[in-house]
C-alpha positions in Angstrom: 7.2 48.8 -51.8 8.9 48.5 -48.8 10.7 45.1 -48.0 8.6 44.9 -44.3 5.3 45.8 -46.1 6.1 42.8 -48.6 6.8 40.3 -45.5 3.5 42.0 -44.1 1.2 41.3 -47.5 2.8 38.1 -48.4 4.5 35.9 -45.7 2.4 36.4 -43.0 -0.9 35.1 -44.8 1.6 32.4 -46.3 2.6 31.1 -42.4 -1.6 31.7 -41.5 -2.3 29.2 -44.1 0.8 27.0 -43.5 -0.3 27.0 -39.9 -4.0 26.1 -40.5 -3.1 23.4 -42.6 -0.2 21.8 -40.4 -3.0 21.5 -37.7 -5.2 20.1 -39.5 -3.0 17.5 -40.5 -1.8 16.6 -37.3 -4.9 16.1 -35.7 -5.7 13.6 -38.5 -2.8 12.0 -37.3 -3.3 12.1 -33.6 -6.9 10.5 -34.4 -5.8 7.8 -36.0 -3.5 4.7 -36.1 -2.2 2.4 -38.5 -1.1 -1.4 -37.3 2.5 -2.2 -37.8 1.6 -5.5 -38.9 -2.0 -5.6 -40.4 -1.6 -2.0 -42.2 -5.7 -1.7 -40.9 -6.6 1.5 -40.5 -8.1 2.3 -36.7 -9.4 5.7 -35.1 -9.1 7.1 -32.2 -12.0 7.3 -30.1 -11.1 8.1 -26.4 -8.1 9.3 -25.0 -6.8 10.1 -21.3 -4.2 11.7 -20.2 -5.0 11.9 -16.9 -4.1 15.7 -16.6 -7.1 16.8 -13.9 -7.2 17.4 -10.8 -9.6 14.4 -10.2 -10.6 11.4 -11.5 -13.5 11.8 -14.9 -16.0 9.9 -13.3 -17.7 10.1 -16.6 -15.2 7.8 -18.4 -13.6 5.5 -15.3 -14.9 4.1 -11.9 -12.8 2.6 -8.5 -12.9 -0.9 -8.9 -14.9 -2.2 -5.8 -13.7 -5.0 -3.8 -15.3 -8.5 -4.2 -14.5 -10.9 -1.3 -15.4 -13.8 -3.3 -12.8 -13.2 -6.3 -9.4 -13.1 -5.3 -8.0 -10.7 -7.4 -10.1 -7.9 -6.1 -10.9 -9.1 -2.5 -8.5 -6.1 -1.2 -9.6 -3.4 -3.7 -10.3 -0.4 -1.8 -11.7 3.5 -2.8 -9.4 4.8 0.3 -7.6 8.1 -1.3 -4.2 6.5 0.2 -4.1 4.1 -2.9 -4.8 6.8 -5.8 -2.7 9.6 -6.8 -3.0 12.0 -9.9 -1.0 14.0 -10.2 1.7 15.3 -12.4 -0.1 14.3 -15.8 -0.4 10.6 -14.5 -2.5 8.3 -12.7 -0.6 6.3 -9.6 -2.0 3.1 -8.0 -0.9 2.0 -4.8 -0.4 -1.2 -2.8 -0.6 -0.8 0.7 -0.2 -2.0 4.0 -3.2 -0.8 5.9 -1.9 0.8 8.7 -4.3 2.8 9.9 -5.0 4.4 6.5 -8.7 3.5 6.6 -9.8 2.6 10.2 -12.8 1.0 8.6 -11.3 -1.4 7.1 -10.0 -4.7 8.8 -7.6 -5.6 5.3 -4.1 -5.9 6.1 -3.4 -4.3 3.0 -5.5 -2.2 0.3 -4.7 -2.0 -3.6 -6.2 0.2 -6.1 -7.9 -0.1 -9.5 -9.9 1.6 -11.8 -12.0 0.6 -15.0 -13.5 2.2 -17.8 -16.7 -0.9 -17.2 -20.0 0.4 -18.9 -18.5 4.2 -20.1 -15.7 3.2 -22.4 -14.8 0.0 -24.9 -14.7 -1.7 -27.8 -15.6 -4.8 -30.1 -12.9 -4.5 -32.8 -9.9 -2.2 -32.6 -7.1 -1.1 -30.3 -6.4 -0.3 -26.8 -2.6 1.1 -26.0 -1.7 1.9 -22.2 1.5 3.7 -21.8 2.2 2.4 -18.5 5.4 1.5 -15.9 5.4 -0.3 -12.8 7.3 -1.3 -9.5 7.4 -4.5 -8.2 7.2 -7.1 -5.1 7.1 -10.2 -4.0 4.0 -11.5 -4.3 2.0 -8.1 -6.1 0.8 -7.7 -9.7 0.5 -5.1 -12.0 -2.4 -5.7 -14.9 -3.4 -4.3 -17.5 -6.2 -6.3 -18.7 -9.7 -6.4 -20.5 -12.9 -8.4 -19.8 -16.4 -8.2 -21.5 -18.8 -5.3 -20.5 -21.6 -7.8 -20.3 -19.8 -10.6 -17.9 -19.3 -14.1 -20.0 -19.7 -17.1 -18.4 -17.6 -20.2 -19.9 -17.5 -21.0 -22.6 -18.4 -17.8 -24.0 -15.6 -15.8 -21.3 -12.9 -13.8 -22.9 -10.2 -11.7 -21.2 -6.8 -10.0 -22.7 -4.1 -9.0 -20.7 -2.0 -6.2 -21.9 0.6 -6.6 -19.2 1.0 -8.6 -16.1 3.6 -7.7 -14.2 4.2 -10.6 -11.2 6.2 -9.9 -8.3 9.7 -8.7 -9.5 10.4 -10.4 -12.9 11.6 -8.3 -16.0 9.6 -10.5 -18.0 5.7 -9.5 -18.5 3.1 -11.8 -19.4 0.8 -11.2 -22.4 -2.0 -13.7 -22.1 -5.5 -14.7 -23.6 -8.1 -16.4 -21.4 -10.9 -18.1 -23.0 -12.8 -21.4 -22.4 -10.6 -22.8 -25.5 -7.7 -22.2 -23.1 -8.7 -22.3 -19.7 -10.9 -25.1 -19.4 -9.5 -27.2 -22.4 -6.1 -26.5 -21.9 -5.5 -26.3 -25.1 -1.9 -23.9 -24.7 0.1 -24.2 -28.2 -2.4 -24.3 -30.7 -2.6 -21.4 -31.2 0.1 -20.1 -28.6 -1.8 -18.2 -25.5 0.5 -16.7 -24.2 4.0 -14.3 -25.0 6.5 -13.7 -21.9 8.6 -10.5 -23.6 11.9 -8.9 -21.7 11.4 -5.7 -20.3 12.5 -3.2 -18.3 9.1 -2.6 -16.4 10.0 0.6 -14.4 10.3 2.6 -17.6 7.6 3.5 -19.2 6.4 0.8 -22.4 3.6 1.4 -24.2 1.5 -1.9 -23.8 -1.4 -2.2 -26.8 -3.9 -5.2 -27.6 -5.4 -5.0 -31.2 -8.8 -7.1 -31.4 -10.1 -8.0 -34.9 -12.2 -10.5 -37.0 -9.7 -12.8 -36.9 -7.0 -12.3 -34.8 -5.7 -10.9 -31.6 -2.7 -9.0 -32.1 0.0 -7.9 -28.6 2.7 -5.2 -28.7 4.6 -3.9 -26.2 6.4 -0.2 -27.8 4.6 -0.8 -31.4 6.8 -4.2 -31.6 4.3 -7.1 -31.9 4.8 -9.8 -29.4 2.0 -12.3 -29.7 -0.3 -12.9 -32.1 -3.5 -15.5 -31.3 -5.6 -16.1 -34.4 -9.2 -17.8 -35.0 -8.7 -21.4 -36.3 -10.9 -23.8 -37.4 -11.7 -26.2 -34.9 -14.9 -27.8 -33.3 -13.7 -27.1 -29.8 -16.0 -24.6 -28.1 -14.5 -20.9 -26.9 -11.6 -20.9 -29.0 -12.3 -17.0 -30.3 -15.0 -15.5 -28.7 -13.4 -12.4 -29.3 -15.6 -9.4 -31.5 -18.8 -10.9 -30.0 -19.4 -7.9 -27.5 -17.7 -4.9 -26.4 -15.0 -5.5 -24.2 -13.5 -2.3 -21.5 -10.4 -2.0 -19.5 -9.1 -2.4 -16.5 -5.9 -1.3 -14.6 -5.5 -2.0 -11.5 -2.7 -4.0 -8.5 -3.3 -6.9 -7.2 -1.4 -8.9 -4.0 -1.6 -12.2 -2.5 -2.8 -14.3 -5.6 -2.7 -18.0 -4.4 -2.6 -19.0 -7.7 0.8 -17.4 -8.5 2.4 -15.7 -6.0 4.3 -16.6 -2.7 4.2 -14.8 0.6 4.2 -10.7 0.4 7.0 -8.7 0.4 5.4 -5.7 2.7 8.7 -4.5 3.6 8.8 -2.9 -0.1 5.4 -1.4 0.6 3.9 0.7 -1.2 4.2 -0.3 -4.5 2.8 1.2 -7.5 1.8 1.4 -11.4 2.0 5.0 -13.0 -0.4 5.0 -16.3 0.2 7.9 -18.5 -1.8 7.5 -20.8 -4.9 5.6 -22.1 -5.8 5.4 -25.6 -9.1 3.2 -27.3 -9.4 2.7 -31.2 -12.2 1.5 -33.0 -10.7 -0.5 -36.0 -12.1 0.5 -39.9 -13.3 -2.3 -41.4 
């Protein structure tokens, strides 16, 4: 028998197989994850990779603006402030001149959020994100109960705040336990990791029984566990879903100093988005 009738009967079945079984095995890896510092076991169960030609309305929605909450009294659905394109979602601070006639804002920001289509209770969320900065503008990352909490039962996680120009991001935990008590170092609420912002990190919070778990590039940066105490709020955290939100914010009184406008527009790039429920 010839030698290219042997490579016909025998190798090419062999690399068929090979093939089948390679694939196989990576998809089992690309639907799951396993925690650098817990070992637990999670799986994937949503992914974006923002690679349409329009926003999946069946998985995200445009923030609206609220007048009566600062951080999203200049949200705005204007097409000026959302660009996908190239495999990536951009969102856009702007000064509002005349990009929407309607609109009286000085300047518009965009957002979107997965509210009521995509979250989680326990598990993981990893945003591969990078940002540009100003004076006075914020880049978040952050997540907030489907079903809105009042204190002392509210809870919100922030990936990544990026304020104004810093290289240093804030990773931060808001609950009544911290909020209204104050209570800052026991457990520590907060991480404020070095950076380099404009490149792109990969910014993940893991949520679990008991403990809440930040990495920025698989390296964990904070970690905020349950306690015993018989303060109220302190980890309300796995008592409903919670969905995400990315989105620019400018003007917050409560951090920032005047606007920067002459560095308009600025933007956050999200590559990719990436929810895990966690196998426990």
């Amino acid at each position: 028998m010839s030698v290219r009738k042997l490579f016909i009967l025998y190798c090419i079945p062999l690399c068929l197989v090979l093939g089948i079984i390679f694939s196989a095995f990576a998809g089992r890896n690309a639907d799951t994850a396993v925690s650098e510092q817990t070992g637990r076991n999670y799986k994937l169960v949503f992914r974006e990779d923002f690679n349409g030609i329009a926003l999946d309305t069946n998985f995200w929605r445009i923030i609206p603006r609220n007048r009566e909450v600062e951080w999203s009294a200049h949200m705005s659905s204007h097409p000026s402030v959302f660009e996908l394109s190239h495999g990536r979602m951009r969102l856009y601070a702007r000064l509002n001149d005349h990009l929407d006639i309607n609109d009286t804002a000085k300047y518009i920001v965009g957002g979107i959020d997965t509210k009521g289509m995509v979250g989680i209770t326990y598990g993981k969320v990893e945003v591969r994100a990078r940002m540009t900065g100003a004076n006075g503008v914020v880049s978040a990352i952050w997540m907030a109960a489907t079903t809105p909490k009042p204190y002392p039962d509210y809870m919100e996680l922030d990936l990544v705040e990026r304020i104004s120009e810093r290289q240093e991001v804030d990773q931060t935990v808001h609950n009544n336990y911290v909020d209204r008590l104050n209570i800052l170092d026991n457990p520590q609420y907060q991480a404020k990791p070095r950076v380099k912002p404009e490149k792109y990190n990969v910014y993940a919070v893991e949520i679990l029984p008991d403990q809440v778990i930040f990495s920025i590039n698989g390296k964990p940066t904070l970690t905020y566990p349950r306690i015993n105490t018989t303060q109220i709020g302190q980890y309300p955290f796995g008592s409903c879903e919670m969905y995400l939100k990315l989105n620019l914010e400018a003007g917050f009184n409560r951090w920032l100093r005047d606007i920067d406008f002459t560095r308009f527009p600025v933007y956050m790039d999200i590559d990719w988005v990436k929810f895990y429920s966690a196998v426990l």
